[in-house]
MISE-948293 format. One record per residue (C-alpha): residue number from 1; residue in one letter; x, y, z. Coordinates in Angstrom, 3 decimals. Example, Ala and Ser with C-alpha at 12.3 -4.5 7.8 and 13.67 -1.06 7.14 Angstrom:
! MISE-948293
(pt 1,"A",(12.300,-4.500,7.800))
(pt 2,"S",(13.670,-1.060,7.140))
END
This chain:
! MISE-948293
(pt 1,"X",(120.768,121.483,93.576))
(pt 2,"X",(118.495,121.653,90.042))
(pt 3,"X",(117.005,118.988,88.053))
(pt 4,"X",(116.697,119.388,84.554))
(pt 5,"X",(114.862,117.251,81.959))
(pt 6,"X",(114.826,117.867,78.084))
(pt 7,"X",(111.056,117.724,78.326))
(pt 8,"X",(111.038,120.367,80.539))
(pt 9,"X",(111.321,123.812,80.056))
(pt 10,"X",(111.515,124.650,83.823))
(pt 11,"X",(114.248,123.453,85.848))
(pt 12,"X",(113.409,122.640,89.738))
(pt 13,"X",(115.750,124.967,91.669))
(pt 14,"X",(116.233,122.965,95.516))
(pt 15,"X",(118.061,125.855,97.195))
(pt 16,"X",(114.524,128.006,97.188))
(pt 17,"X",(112.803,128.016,100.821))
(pt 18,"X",(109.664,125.636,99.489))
(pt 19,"X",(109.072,122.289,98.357))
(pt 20,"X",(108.776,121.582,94.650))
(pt 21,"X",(105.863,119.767,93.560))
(pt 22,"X",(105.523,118.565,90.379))
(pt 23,"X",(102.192,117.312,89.617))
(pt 24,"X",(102.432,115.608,86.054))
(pt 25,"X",(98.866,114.778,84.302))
(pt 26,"X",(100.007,113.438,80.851))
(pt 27,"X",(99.816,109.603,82.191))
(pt 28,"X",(103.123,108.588,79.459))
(pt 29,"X",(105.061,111.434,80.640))
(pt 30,"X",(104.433,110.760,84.193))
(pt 31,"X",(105.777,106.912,83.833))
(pt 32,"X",(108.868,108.036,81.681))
(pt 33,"X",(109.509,110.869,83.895))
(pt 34,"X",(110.246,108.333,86.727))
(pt 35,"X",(111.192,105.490,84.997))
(pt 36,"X",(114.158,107.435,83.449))
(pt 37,"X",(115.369,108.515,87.192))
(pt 38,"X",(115.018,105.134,89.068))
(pt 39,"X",(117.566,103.874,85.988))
(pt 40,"X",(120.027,106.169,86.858))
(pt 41,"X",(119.764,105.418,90.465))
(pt 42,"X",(119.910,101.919,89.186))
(pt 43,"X",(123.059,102.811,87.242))
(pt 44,"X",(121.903,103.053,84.015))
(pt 45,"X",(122.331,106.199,81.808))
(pt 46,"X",(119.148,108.631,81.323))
(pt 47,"X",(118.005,112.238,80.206))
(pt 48,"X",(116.888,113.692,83.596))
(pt 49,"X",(119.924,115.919,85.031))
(pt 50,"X",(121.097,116.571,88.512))
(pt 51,"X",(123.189,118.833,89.135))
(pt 52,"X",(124.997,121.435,91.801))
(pt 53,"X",(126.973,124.333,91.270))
(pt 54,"X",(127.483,123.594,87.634))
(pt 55,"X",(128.720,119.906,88.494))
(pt 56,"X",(126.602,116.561,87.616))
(pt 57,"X",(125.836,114.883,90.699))
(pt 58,"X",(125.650,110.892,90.424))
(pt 59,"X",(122.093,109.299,90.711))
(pt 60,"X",(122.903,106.429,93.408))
(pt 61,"X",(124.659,108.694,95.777))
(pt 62,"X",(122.151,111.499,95.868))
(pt 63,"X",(118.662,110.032,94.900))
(pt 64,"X",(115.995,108.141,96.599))
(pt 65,"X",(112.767,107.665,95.284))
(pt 66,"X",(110.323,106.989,97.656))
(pt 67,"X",(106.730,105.391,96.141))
(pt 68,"X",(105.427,102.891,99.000))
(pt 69,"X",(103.908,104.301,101.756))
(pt 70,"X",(102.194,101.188,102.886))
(pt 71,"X",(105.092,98.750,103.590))
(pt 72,"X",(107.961,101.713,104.044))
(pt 73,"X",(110.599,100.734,106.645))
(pt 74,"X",(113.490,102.417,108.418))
(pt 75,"X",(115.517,98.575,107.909))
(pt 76,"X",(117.269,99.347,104.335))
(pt 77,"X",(120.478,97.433,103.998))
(pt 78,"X",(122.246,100.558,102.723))
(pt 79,"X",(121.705,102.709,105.843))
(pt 80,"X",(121.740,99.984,108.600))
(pt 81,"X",(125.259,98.448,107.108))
(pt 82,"X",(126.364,102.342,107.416))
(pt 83,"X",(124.977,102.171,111.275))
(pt 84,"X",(126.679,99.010,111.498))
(pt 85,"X",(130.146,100.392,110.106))
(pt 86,"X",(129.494,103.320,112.682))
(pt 87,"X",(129.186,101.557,115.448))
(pt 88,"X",(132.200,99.192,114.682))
(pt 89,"X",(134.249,102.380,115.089))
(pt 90,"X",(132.702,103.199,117.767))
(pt 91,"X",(133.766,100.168,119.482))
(pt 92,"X",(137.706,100.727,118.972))
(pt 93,"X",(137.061,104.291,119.707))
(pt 94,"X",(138.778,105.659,122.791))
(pt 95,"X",(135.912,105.308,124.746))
(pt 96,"X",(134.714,101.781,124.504))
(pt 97,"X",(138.383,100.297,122.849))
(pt 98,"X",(139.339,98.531,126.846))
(pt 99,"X",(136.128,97.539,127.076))
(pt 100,"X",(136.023,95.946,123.513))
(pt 101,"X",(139.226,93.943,124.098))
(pt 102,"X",(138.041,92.327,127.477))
(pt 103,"X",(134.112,91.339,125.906))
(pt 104,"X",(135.860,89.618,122.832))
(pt 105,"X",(138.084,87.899,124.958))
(pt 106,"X",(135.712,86.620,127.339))
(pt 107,"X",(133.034,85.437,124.442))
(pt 108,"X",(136.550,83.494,122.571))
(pt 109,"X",(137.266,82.104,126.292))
(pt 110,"X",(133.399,80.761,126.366))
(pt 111,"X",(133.544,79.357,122.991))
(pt 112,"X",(136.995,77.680,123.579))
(pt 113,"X",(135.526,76.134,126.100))
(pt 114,"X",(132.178,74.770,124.407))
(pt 115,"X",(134.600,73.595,121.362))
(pt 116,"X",(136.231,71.400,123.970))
(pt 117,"X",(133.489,69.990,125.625))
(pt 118,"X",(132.539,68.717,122.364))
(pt 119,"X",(133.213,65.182,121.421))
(pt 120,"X",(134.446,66.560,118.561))
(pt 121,"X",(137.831,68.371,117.121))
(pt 122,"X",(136.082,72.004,117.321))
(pt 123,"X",(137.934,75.345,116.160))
(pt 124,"X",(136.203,78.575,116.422))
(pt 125,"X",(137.012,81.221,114.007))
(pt 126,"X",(138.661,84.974,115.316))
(pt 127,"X",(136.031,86.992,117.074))
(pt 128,"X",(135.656,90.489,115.979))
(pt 129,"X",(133.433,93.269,116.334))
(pt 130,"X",(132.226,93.551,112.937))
(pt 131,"X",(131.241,89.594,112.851))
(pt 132,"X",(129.532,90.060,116.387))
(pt 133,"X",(127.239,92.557,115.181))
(pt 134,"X",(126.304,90.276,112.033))
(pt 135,"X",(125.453,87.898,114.751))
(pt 136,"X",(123.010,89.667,116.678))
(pt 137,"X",(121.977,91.785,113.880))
(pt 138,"X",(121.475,95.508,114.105))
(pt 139,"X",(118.184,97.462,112.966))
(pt 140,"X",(115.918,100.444,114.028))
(pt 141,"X",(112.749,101.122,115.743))
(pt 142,"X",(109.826,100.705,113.782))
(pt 143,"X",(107.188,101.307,115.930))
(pt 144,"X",(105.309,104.836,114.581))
(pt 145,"X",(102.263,105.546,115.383))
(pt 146,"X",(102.802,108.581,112.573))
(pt 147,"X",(104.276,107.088,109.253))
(pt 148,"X",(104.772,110.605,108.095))
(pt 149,"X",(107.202,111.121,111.442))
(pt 150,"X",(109.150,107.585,110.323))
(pt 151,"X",(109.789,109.334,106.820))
(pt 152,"X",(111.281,112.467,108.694))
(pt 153,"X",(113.421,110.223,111.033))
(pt 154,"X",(114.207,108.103,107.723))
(pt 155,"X",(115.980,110.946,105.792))
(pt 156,"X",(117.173,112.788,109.000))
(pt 157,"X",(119.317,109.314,109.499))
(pt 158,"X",(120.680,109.004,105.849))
(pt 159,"X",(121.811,112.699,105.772))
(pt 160,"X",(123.681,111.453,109.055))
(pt 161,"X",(124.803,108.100,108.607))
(pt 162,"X",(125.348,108.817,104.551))
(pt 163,"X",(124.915,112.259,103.006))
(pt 164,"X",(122.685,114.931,101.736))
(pt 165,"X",(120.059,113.285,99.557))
(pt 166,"X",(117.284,114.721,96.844))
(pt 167,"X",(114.108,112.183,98.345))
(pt 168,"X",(111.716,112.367,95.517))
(pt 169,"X",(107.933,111.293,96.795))
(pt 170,"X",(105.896,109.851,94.437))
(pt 171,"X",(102.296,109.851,94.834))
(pt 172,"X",(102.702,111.057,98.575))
(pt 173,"X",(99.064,113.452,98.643))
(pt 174,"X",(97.544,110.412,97.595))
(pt 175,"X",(97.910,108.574,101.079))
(pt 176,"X",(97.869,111.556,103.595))
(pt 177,"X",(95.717,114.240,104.617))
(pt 178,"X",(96.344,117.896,103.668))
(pt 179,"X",(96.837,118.740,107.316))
(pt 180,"X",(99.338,115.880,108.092))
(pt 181,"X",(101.542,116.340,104.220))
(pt 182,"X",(101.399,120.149,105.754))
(pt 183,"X",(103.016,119.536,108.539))
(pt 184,"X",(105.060,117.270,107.245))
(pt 185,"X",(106.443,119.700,104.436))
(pt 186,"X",(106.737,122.448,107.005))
(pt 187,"X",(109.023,120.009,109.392))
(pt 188,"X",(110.782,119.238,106.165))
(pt 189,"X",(111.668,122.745,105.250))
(pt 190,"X",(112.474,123.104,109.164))
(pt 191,"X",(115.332,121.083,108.567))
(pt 192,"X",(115.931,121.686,105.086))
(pt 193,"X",(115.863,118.439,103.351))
(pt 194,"X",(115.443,118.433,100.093))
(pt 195,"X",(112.277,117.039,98.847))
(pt 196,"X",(110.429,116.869,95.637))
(pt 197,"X",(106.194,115.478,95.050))
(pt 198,"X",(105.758,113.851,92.505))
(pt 199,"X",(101.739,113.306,91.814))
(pt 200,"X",(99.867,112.259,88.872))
(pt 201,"X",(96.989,114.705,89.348))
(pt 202,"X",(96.438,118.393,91.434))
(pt 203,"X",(95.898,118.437,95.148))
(pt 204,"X",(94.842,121.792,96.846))
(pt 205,"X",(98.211,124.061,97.161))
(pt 206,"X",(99.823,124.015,99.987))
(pt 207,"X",(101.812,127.040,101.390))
(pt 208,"X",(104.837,125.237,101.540))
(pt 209,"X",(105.138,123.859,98.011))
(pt 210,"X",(106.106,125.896,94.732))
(pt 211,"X",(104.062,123.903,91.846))
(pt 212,"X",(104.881,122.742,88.443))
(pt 213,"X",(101.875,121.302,86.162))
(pt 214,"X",(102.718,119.854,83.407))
(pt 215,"X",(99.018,119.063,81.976))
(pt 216,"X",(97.743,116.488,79.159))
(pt 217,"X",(99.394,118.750,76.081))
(pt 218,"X",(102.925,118.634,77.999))
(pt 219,"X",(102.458,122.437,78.826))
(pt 220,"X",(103.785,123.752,81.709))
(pt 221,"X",(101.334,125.642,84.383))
END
């Protein structure tokens, strides 16, 4: 996977064995810059370019952009509705289909006979897996002590659950330690996701990032 801009004379190569960082100092670049790539994920058209073997990839399907570390959660109706479509297979699957058939039938039997204890003319609607789950609503853990290790869990269930995806981080050095983004890049690179750093000024190097600097002038370090 690259990304190309016109700005930018380099273009960030994803297949290398490190993380890209691109540390970005000019303050209107650095806005544009991501602006331009959360309205292509948005749908809109832009000039940043993604692409793989020679083929544009679409923005939506292959993009996240990351940027708040504070209130980040697992719970993202794009991924949990994909859990939720999973495990409504699952449930007319080979293994659970018998038992499937004889739970639905048991909860319409209960509700039949609620409606008709009513003083009321009741009717209950069909029973199906899909609107039982609605009902009791399905999400994920979200108790980390580590929000680094919820942000490795994160992408390791939308490369599962959805596909491969570029995550871009904005800002990421900016709320963690050197010691903790380390380990977290070298976890990252363990299981090859594809990451790229954005930051707005230069953090110490770490072994497990190739850097990009584009400075105040727009030149590239």
């Amino acid at each position: 996977m690259n990304l190309a801009h016109p700005q930018m004379e380099t273009v960030l190569d994803f297949s290398i064995p490190k993380v890209n960082t691109l540390v970005i100092e000019n303050q209107d670049f650095f806005r544009t810059f991501l602006q331009d790539i959360r309205y292509q994920i948005d749908g809109f058209d832009g000039k940043t370019v993604l692409s793989e073997r020679n083929t544009l990839l679409e923005w939506p399907k292959r993009v996240e952009i990351l940027d708040s570390f504070l209130s980040f959660q697992l719970n993202r109706k794009p991924l949990l509705t994909k859990i939720a479509a999973s495990m409504e297979a699952a449930a007319v699957s080979e293994g659970f289909y018998g038992r499937t058939v004889q739970m639905l039938s048991q909860i319409e039997g209960y509700l039949d006979a609620l409606a008709f204890a009513m003083d009321c003319d009741v009717s209950c609607g069909e029973l199906t897996v899909s609107g039982l789950l609605k009902a009791v609503g399905v999400s994920l853990r979200e108790d980390y002590d580590d929000p680094l290790e919820r942000l490795l869990d994160y992408m390791e269930l939308v490369r599962y659950y959805e596909r491969e995806k570029l995550f871009i981080f904005v800002n990421l050095r900016s709320w963690f330690s050197d010691e903790s983004v380390c380990r977290f890049l070298q976890t990252a690179l363990d299981y090859q996701y594809q990451i790229l750093l954005v930051d707005a000024c230069e953090y110490p190097k770490l072994s497990e990032e190739q850097r990009l600097i584009i400075d105040n002038d727009l030149c590239e370090i």
